[in-house]
N, C-alpha and C positions, 0 to 999 in steps of 0.2 A: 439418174439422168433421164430424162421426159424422151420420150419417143420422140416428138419435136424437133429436138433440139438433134438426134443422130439423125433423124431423115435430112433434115436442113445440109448436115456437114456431108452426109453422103451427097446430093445434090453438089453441092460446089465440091467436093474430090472428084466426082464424074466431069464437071465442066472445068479442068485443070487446075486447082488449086490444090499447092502442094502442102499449104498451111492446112485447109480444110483436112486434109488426110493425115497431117501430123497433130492434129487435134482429135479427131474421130479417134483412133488408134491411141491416145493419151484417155480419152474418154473412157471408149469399151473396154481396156485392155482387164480390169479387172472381172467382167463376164465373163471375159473371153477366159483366162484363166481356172473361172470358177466353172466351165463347161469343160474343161481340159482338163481341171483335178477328178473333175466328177467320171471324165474317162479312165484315168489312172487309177483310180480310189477302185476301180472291176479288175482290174490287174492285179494276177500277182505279186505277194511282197517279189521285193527286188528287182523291180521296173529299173532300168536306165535312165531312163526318160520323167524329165520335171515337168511341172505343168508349165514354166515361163518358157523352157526350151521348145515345146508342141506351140505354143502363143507364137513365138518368134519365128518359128519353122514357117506355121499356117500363115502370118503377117507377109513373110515371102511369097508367098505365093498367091496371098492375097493382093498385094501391089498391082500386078499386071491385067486384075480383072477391075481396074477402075472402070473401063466403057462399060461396063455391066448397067442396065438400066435398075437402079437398085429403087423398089418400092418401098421399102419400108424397113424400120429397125427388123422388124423379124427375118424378111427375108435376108438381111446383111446376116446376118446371125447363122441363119441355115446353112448357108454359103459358107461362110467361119467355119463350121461345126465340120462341114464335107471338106474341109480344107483339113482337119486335126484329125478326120477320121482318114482321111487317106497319108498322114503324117505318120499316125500309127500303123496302118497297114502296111506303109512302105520299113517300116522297123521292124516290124513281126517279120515280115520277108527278107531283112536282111538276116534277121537272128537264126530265122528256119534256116537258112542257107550257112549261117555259120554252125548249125547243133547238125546239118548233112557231115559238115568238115569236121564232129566231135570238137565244139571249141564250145557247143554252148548244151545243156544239158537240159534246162524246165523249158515247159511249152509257154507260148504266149499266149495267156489268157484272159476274158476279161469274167469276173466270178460275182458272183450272186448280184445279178442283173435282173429287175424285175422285168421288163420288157424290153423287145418283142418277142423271147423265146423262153416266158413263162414255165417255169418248172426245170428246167435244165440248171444247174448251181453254175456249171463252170461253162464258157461258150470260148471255142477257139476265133480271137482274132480274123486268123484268114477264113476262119469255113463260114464265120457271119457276114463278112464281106463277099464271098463267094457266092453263098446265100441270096445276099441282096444282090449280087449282078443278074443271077438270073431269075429274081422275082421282076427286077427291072426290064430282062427280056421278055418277059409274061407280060406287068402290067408297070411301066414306069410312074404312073399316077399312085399305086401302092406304094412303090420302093421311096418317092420322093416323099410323101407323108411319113413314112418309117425312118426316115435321115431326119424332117425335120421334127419329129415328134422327139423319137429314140437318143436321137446325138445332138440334137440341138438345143432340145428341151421346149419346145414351144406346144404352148395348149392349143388343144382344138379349134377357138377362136382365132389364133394368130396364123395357124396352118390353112386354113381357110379362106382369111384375108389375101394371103400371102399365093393362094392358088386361085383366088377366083371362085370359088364353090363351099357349097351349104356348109356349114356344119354337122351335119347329118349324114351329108357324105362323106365329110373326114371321119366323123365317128366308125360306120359300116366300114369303109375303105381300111381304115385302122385295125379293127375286130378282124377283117378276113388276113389283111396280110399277116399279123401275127400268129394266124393259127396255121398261114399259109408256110410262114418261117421256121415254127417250130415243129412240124412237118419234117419238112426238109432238112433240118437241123439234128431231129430225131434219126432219122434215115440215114444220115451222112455218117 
């Protein structure tokens, strides 16, 4: 599906049409998906969690950010992406609390992940979210590239469009928070 064609439907879901957003959501739903298995596929065998169940979760909570002034398929996407990563953070958090209660035994993880935290095999869920909040205290222009790079999948060009600056700066911006991440990641 042509960028086009999802800027267009986001456009009319923003100016109330219910149809526009029951087409967009008919449209995406298989990206959306395929950014959703691509999180799962870092997990652990014996995840819970499906990639259509994370689709449907994030699609909830997608609903209510219609006024979003949405720029472009990319940024729809990023937005997606921080919607399924806080899907899973909020399930890793329930699971940490149920393995407190001895009900749940494996950590929630997401495993050989090539970036942002290069060289580490396995990355706990909550400590990489943890991670990114307080990179996002430091520098939230890093954290937001690292969401839309890392969980959304979007190339340097699209992350750029989608913030308004160089390419050159996503590139540099990219390079430091990753090594800023896996730092901290290390150390945790």
């Amino acid at each position: 599906m042509g960028t086009d064609d999802v800027t267009a439907l986001l456009v009319r879901w923003r100016g109330g049409s219910a149809e526009a957003g029951d087409e967009l959501m008919a449209k995406v739903q298989g990206e959306l998906r395929r950014i959703a298995a691509s999180y799962l596929r870092r997990e652990r065998g014996g995840h819970t969690l499906q990639p259509t169940a994370v689709v449907n979760e994030a699609y909830i909570r997608l609903v209510p950010q219609r006024a979003v002034h949405w720029e472009n398929r990319a940024h729809f996407y990023g937005i997606a992406a921080r919607m399924m990563r806080r899907v899973l953070v909020d399930h890793a958090r329930k699971r940490k609390a149920a393995k407190r209660d001895g009900l749940v035994e494996e950590a929630i993880t997401i495993s050989a992940v090539p970036a942002p935290v290069p060289g580490i095999d396995e990355v706990d869920v909550l400590a990489l979210h943890e991670a990114l909040s307080a990179l996002a205290a430091l520098d939230a222009r890093q954290a937001e590239i690292v969401e839309m790079r890392y969980f959304a999948g979007l190339t340097v060009e699209e992350v750029a469009d989608v913030m308004s600056i160089s390419t050159a700066t996503v590139k540099r911006e990219w390079t430091t928070a990753k090594l800023w991440l896996r730092r901290r990641m290390e150390g945790a």
